[in-house]
Structure formats: structure tokens, C-alpha cells
Backbone as XML, in Angstrom:
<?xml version="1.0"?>
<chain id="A" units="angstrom">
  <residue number="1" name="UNK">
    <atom name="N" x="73.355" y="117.266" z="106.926"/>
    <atom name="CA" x="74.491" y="116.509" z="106.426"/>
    <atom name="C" x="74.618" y="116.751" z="104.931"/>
  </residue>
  <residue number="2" name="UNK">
    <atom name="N" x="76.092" y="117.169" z="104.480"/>
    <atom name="CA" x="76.180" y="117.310" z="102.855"/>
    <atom name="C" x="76.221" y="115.863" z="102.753"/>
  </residue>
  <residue number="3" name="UNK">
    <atom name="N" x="76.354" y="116.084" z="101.676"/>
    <atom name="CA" x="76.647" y="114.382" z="100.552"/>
    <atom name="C" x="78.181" y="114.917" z="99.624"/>
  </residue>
  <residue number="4" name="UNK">
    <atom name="N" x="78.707" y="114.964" z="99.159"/>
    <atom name="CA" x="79.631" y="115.054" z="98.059"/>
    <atom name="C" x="80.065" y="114.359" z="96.990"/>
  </residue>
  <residue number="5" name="UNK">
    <atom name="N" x="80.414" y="114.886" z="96.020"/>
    <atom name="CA" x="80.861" y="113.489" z="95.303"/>
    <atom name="C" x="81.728" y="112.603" z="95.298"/>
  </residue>
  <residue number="6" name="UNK">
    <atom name="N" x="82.596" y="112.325" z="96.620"/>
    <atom name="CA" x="83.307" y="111.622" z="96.663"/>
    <atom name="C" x="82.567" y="110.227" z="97.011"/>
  </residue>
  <residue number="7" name="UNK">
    <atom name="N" x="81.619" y="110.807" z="98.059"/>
    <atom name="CA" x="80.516" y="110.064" z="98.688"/>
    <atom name="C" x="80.087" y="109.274" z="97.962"/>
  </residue>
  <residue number="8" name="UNK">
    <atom name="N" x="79.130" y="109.612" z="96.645"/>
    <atom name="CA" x="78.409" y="108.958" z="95.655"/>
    <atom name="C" x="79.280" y="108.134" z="95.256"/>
  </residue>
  <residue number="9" name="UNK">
    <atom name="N" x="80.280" y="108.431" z="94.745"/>
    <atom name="CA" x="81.342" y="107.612" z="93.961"/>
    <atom name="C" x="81.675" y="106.383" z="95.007"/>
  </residue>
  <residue number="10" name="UNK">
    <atom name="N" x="81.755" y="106.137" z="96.061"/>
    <atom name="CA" x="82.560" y="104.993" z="96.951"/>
    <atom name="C" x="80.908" y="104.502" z="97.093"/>
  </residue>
  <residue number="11" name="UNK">
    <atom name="N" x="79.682" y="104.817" z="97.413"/>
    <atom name="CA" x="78.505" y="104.393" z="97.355"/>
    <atom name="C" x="78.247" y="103.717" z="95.678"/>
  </residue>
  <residue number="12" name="UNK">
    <atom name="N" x="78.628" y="103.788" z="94.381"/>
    <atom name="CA" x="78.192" y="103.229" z="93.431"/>
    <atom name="C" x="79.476" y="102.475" z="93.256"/>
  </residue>
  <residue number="13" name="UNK">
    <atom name="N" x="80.485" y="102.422" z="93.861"/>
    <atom name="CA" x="81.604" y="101.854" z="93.663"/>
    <atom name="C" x="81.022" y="100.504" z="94.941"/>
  </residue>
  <residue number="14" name="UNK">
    <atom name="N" x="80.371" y="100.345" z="95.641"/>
    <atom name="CA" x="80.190" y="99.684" z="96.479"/>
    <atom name="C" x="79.256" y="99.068" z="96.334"/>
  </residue>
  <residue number="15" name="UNK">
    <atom name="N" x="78.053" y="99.082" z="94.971"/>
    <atom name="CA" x="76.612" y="99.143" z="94.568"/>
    <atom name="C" x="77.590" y="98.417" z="93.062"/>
  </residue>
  <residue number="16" name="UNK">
    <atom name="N" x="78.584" y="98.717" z="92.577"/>
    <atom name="CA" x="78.881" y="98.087" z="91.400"/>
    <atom name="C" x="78.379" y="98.670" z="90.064"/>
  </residue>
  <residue number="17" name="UNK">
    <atom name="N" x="78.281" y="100.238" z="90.352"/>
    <atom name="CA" x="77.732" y="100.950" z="89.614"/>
    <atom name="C" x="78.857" y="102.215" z="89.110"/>
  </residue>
  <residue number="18" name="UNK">
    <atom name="N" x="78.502" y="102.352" z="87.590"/>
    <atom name="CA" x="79.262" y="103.472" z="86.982"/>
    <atom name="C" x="78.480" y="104.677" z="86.819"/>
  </residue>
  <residue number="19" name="UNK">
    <atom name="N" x="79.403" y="105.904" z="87.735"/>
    <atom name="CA" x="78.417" y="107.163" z="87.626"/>
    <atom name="C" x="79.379" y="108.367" z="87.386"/>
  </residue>
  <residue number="20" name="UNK">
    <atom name="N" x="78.349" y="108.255" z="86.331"/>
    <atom name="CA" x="79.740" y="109.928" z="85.225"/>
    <atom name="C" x="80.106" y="110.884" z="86.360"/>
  </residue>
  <residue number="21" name="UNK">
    <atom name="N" x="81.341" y="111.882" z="86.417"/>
    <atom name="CA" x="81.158" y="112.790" z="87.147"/>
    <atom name="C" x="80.250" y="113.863" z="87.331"/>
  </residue>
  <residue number="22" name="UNK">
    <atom name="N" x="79.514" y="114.004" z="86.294"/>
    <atom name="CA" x="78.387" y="115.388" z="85.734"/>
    <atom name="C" x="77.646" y="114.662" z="86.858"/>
  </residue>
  <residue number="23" name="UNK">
    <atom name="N" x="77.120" y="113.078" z="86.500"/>
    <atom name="CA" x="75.883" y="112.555" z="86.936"/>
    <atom name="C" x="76.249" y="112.752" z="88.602"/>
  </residue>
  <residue number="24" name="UNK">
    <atom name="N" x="77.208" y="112.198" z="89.156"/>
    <atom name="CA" x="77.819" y="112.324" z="90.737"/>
    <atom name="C" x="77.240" y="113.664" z="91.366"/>
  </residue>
  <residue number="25" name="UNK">
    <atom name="N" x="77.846" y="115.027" z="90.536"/>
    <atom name="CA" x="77.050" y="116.343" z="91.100"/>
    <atom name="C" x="76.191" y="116.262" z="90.930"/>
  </residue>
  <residue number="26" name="UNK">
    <atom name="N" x="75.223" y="115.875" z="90.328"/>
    <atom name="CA" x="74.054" y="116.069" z="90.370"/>
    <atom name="C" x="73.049" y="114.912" z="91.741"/>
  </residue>
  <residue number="27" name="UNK">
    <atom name="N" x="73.434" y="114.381" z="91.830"/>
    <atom name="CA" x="73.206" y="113.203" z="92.728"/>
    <atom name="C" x="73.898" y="113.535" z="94.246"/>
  </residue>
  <residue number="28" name="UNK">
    <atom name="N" x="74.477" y="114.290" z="93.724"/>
    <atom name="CA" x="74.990" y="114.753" z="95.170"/>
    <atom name="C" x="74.185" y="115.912" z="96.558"/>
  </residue>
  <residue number="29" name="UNK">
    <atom name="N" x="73.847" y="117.315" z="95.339"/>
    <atom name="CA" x="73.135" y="117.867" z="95.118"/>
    <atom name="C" x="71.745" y="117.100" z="95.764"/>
  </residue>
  <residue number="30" name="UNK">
    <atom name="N" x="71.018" y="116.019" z="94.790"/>
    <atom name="CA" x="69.763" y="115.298" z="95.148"/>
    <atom name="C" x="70.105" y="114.789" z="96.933"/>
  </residue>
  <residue number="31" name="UNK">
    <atom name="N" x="70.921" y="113.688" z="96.997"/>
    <atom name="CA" x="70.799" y="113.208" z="98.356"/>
    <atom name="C" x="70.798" y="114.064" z="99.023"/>
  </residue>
  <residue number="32" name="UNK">
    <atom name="N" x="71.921" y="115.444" z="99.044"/>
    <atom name="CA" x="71.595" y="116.608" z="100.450"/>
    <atom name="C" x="70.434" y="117.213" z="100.436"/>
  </residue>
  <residue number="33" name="UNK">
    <atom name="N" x="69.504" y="117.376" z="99.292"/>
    <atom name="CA" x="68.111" y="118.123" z="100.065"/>
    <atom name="C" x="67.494" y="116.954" z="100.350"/>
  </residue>
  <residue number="34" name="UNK">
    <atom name="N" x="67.674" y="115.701" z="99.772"/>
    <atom name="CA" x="67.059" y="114.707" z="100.817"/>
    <atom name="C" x="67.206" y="114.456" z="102.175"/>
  </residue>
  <residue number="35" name="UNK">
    <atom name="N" x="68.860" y="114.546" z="102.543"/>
    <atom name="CA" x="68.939" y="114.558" z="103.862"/>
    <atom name="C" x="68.376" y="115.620" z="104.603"/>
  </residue>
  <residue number="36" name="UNK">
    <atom name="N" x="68.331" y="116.795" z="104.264"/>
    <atom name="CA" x="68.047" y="118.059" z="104.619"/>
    <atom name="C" x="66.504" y="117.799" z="104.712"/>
  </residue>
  <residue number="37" name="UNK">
    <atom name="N" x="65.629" y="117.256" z="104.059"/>
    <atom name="CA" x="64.278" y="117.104" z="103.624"/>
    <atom name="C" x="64.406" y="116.325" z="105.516"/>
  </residue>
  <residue number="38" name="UNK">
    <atom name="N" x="64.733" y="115.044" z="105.729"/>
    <atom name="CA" x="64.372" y="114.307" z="106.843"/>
    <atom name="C" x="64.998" y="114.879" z="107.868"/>
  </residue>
  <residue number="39" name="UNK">
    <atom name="N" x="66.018" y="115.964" z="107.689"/>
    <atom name="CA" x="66.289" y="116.166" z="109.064"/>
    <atom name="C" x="65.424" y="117.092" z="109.432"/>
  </residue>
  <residue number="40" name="UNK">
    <atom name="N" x="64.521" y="117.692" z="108.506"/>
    <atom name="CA" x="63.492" y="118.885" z="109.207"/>
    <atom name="C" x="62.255" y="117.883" z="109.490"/>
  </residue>
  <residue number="41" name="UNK">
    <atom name="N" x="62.295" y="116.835" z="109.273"/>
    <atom name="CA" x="61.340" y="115.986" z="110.170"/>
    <atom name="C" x="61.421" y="115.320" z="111.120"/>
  </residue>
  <residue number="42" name="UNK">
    <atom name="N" x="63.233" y="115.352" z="111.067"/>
    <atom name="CA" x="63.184" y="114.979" z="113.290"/>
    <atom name="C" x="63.023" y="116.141" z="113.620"/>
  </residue>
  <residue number="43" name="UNK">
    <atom name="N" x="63.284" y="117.408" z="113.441"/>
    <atom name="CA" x="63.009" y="118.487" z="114.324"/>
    <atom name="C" x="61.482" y="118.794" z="114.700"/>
  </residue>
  <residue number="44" name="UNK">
    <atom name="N" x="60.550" y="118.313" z="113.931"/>
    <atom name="CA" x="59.003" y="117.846" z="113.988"/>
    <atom name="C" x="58.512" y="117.148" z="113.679"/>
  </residue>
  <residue number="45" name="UNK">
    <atom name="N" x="58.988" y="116.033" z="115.161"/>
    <atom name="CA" x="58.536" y="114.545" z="114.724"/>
    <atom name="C" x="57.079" y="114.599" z="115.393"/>
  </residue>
  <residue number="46" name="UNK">
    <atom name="N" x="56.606" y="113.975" z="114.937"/>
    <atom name="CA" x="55.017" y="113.350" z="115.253"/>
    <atom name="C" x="55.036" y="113.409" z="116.453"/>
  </residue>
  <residue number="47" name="UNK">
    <atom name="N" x="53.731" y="113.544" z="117.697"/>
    <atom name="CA" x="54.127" y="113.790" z="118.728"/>
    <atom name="C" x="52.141" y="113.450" z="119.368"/>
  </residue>
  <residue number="48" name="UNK">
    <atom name="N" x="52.333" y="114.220" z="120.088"/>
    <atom name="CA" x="50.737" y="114.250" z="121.173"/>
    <atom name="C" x="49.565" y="114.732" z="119.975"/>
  </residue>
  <residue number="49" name="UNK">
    <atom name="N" x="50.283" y="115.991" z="119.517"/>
    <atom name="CA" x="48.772" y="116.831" z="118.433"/>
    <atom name="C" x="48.666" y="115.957" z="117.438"/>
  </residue>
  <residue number="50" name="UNK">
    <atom name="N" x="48.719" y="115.054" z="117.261"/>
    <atom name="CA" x="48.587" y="114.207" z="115.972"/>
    <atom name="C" x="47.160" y="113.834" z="116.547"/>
  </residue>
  <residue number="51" name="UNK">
    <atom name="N" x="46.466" y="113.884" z="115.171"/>
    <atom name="CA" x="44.746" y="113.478" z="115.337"/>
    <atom name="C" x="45.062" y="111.913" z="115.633"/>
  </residue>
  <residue number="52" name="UNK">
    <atom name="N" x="45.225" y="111.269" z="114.831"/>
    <atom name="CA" x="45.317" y="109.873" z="115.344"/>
    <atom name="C" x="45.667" y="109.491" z="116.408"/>
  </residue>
  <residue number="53" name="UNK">
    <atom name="N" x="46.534" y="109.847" z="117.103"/>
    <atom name="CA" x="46.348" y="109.482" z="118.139"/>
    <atom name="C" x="46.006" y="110.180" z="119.763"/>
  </residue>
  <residue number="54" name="UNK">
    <atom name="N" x="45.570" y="111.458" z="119.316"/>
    <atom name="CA" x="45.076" y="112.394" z="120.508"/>
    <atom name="C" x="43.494" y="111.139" z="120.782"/>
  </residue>
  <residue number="55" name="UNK">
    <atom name="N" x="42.724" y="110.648" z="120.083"/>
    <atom name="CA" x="41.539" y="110.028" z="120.370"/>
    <atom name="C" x="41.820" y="108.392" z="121.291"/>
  </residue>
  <residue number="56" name="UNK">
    <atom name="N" x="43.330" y="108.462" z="121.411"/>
    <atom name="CA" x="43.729" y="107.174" z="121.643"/>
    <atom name="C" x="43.007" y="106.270" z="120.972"/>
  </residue>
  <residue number="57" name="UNK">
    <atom name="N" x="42.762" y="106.133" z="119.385"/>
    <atom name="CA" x="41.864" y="104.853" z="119.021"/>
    <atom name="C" x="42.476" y="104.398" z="118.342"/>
  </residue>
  <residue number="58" name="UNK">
    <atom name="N" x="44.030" y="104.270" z="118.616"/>
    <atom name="CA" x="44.946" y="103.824" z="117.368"/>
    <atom name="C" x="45.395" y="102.625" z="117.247"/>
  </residue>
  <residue number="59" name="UNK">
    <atom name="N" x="44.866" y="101.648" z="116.652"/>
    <atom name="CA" x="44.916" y="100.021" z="116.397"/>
    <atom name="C" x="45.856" y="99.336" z="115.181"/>
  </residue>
  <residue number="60" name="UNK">
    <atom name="N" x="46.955" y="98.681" z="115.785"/>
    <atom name="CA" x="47.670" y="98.032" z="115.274"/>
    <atom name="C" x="46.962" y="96.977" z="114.452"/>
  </residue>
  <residue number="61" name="UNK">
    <atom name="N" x="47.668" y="97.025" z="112.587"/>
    <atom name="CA" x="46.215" y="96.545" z="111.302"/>
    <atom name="C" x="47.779" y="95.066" z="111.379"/>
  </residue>
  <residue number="62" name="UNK">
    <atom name="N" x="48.651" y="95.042" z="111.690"/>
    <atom name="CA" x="49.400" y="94.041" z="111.782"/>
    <atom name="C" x="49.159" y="93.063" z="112.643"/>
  </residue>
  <residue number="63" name="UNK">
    <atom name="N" x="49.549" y="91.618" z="112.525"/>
    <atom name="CA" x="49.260" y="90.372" z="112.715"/>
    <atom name="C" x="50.518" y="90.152" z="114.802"/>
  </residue>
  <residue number="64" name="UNK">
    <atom name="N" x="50.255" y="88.965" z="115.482"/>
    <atom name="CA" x="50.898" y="89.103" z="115.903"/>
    <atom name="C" x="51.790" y="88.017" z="115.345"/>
  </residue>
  <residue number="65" name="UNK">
    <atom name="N" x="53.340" y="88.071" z="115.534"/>
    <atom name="CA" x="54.282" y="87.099" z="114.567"/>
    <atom name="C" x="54.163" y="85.576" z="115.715"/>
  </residue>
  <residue number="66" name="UNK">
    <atom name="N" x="53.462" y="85.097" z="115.013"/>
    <atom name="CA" x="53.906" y="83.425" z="115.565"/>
    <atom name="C" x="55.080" y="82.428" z="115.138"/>
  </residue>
  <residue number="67" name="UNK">
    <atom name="N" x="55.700" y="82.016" z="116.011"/>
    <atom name="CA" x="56.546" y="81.074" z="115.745"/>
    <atom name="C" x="56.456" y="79.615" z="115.377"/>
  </residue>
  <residue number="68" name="UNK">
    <atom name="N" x="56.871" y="79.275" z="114.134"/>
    <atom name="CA" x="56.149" y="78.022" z="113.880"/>
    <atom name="C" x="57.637" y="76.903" z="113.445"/>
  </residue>
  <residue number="69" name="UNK">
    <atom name="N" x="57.212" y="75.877" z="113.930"/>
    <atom name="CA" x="58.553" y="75.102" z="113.396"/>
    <atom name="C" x="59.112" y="74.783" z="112.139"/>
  </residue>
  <residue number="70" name="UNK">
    <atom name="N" x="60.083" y="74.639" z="111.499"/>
    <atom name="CA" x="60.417" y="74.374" z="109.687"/>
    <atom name="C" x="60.986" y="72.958" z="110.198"/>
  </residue>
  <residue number="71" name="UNK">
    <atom name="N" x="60.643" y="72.217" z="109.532"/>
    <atom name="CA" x="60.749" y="70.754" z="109.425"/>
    <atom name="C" x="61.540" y="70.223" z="108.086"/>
  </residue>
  <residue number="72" name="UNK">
    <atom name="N" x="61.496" y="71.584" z="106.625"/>
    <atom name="CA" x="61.620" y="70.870" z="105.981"/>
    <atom name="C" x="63.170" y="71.238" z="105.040"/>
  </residue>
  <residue number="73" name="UNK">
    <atom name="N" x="64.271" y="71.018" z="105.792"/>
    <atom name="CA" x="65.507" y="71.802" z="105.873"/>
    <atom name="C" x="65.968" y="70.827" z="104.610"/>
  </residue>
  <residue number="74" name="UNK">
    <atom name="N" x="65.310" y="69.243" z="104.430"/>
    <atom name="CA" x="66.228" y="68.969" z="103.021"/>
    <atom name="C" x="65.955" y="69.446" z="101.778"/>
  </residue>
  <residue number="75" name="UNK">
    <atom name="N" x="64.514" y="69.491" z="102.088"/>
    <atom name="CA" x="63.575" y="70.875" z="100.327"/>
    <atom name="C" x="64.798" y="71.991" z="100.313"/>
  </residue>
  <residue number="76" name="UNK">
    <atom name="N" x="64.476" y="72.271" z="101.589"/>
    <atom name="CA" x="65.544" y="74.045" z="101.508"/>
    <atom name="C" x="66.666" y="74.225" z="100.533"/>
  </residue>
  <residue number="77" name="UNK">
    <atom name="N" x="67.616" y="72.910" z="100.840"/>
    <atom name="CA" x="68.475" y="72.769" z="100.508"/>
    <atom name="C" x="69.061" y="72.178" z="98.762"/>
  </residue>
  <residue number="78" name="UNK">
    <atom name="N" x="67.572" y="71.396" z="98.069"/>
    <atom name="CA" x="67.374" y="70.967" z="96.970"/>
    <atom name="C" x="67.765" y="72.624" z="95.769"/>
  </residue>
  <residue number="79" name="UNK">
    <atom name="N" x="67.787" y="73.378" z="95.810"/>
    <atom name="CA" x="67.695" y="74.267" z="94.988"/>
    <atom name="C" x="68.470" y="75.926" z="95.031"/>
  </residue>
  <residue number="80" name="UNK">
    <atom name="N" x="70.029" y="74.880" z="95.939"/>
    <atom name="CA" x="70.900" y="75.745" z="96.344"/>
    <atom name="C" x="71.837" y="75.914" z="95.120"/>
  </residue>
  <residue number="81" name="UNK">
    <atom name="N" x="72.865" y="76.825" z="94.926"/>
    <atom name="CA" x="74.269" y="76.551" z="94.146"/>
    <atom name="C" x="74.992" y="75.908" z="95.235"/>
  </residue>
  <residue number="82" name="UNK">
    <atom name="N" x="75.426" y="76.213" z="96.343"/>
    <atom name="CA" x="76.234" y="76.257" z="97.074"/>
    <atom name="C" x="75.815" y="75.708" z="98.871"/>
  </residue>
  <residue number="83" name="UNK">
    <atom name="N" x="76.461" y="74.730" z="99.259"/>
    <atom name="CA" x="76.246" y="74.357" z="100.515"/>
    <atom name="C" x="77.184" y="73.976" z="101.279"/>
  </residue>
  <residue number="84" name="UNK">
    <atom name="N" x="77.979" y="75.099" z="102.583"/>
    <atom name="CA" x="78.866" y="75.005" z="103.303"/>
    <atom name="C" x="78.472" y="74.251" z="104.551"/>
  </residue>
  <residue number="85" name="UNK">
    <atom name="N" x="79.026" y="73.519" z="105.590"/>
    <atom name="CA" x="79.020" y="72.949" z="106.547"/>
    <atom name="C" x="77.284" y="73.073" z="107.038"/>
  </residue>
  <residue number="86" name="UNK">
    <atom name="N" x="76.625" y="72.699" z="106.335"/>
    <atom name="CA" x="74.848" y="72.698" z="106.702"/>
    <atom name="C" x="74.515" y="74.187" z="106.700"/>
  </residue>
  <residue number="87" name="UNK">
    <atom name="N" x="75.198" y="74.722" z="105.983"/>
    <atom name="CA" x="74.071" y="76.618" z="105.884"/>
    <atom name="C" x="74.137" y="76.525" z="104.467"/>
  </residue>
  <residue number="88" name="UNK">
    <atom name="N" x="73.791" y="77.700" z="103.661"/>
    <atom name="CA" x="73.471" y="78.084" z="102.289"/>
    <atom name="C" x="74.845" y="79.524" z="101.941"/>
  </residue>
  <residue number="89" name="UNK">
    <atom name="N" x="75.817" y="79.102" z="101.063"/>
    <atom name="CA" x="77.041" y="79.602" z="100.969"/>
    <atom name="C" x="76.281" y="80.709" z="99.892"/>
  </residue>
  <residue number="90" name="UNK">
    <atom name="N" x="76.645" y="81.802" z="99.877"/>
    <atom name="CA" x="76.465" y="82.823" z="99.070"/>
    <atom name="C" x="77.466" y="83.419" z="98.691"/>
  </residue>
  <residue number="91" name="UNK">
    <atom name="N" x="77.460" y="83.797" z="97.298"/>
    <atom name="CA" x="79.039" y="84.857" z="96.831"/>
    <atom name="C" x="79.072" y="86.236" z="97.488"/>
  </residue>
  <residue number="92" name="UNK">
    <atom name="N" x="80.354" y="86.397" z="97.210"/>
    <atom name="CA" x="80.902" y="87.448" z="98.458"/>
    <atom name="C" x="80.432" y="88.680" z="97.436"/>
  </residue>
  <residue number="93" name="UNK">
    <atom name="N" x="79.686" y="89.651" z="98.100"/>
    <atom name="CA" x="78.950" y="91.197" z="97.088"/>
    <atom name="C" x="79.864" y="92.033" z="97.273"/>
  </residue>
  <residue number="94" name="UNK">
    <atom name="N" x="80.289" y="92.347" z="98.614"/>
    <atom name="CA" x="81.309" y="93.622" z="98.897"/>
    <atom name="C" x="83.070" y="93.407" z="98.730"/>
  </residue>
  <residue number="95" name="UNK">
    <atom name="N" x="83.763" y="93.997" z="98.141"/>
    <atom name="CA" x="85.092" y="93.617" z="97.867"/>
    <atom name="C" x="85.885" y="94.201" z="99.544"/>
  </residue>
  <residue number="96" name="UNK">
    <atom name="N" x="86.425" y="92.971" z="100.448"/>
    <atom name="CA" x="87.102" y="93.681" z="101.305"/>
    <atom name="C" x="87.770" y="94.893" z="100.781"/>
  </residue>
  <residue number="97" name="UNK">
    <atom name="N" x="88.205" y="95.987" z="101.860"/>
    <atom name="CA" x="88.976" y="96.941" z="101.659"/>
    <atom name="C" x="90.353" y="96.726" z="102.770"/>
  </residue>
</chain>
């Protein structure tokens, strides 16, 4: 996948960011050998020959997620700007188009 600079530009225009045109080619340039970089790693994705797990001894170092109840929804709410019909109102980031 290319990138172009039109690309960058509607991506920092969407990020709220000013990016010279020099800087755009050049950034453009960067993201396609990045994309280019990961797409030659789906074409050799990890698979059976991987040492780790040819020994099958491969152990998950993560927790399992327990569900626990929140009780304490009026704290939550002490240290909001903004509180719509019982949720937490946040300003709008993306400008409709």
C-alpha cells in the first residue's frame, strides 16, 4: 500500500496537526516502507517452526480478567467537567465531514 501526501495531510488534518508540504513527502515516503516493512511480515507470519512454540511449552505470563463490581459511580462522577443524562459528556475531537 502507497501512502501519499494527500493521505498525510487529511491524517494531520484529522490529528489537528500542521505539516509543511516538504515535511508531508517525506512522511509519506516513511509510512510506505512502513507499510511495505509489515506487509512482508504477513507473507511470513509466525507459524509451526517457531522455537517457542514447536516445544509446546508456551505459557500465557497474563492474568485471567476477573469481573468485579464498581459500586462507586458517585466518586466517578465528583471530578467530571461535564455530565449528560448519567454518563460522562466529552468534547467532540473529530470535526463531522
Amino acid at each position: 500500500m502507497k501512502i501519499d501526501e494527500k493521505a498525510i495531510k487529511q491524517a494531520a488534518d484529522m490529528a489537528r496537526l500542521i505539516v509543511p508540504d516538504e515535511e508531508a513527502s517525506a512522511l509519506a515516503q516513511e509510512f510506505s516502507q512502513i507499510l511495505k516493512a509489515l506487509d512482508d511480515i504477513n507473507v511470513n507470519p509466525a507459524g509451526e517452526n517457531d522455537s517457542d512454540t514447536a516445544s509446546g511449552k508456551l505459557e500465557s505470563a497474563l492474568r485471567e480478567d476477573e469481573a468485579k463490581p464498581f459500586h462507586d459511580a458517585e466518586g466517578l462522577f465528583q471530578g467530571i467537567a461535564r455530565e449528560k443524562d448519567g454518563h460522562i459528556a466529552v468534547p467532540r475531537v473529530l470535526d463531522q465531514e
